[in-house]
C-alpha positions as CSV (number, residue, x, y, z in Angstrom):
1,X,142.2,86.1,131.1
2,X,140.3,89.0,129.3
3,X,141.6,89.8,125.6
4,X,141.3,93.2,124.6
5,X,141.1,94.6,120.9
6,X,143.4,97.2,120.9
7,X,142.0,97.7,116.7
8,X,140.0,100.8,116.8
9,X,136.6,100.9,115.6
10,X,135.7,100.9,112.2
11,X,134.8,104.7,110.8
12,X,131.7,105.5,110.0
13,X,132.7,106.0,106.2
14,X,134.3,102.3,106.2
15,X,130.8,100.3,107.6
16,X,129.1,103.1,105.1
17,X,131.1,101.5,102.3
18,X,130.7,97.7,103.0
19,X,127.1,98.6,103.8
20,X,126.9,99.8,100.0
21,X,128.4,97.2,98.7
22,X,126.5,94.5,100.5
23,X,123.2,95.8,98.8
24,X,124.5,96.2,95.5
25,X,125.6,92.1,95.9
26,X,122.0,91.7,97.2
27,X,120.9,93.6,93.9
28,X,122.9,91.6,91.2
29,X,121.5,88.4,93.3
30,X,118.0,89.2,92.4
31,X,118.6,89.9,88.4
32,X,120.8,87.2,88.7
33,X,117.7,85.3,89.9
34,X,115.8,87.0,87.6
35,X,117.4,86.7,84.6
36,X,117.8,83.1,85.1
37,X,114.3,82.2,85.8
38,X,113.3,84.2,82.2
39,X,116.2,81.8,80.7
40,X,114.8,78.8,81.7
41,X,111.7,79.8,81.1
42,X,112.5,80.3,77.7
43,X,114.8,76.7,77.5
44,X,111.2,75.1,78.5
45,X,109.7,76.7,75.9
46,X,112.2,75.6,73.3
47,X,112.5,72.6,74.7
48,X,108.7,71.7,74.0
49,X,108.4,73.3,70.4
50,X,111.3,70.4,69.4
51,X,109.4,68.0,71.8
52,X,106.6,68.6,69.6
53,X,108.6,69.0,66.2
54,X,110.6,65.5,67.1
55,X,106.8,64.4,67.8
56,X,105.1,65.4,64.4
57,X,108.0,63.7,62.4
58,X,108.1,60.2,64.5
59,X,104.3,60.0,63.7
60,X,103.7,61.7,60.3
61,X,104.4,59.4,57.3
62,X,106.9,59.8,55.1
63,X,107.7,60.9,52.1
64,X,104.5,62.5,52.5
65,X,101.5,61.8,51.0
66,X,99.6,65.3,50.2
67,X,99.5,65.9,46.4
68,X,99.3,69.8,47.7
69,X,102.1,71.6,47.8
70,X,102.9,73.4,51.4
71,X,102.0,76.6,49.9
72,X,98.7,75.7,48.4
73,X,97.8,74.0,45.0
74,X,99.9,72.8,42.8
75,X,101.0,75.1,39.9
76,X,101.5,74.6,36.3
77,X,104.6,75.9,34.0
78,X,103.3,79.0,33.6
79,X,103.3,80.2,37.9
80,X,99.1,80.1,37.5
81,X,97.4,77.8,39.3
């Protein structure tokens, strides 16, 4: 027994259309790709700077023991150093 298809074929405009829209779901699947890479990318990054922060204060002493302020010598009264 032989089934036939009695649907005609698909126009030339129609397979045009799915045609364009198949590309433009390949194109957001790249910057999708894209975009997510330069995310995580960026995470890792962050992820290492508090790595590092969470590092410096586990294994600094504390309170510390400079006698320098952060932002140089210490300054009298008058703002002169």
């Amino acid at each position: 027994m032989t089934v036939i298809n009695d649907a005609p074929e698909p126009a030339a405009a129609e397979q045009d259309r799915w045609q364009q829209i198949e590309e433009r779901l390949s194109a957001l699947e790249r910057r999708i790709r894209e975009h997510g890479g330069a995310a995580l990318t960026t995470i890792d990054a962050c992820l290492a700077r508090l790595d590092a922060l969470r590092h410096d204060l586990a294994t600094r002493p504390w309170p510390p023991t400079s006698p320098e302020r952060p932002g140089g010598p210490a300054r009298d009264g008058s703002g002169r150093r």
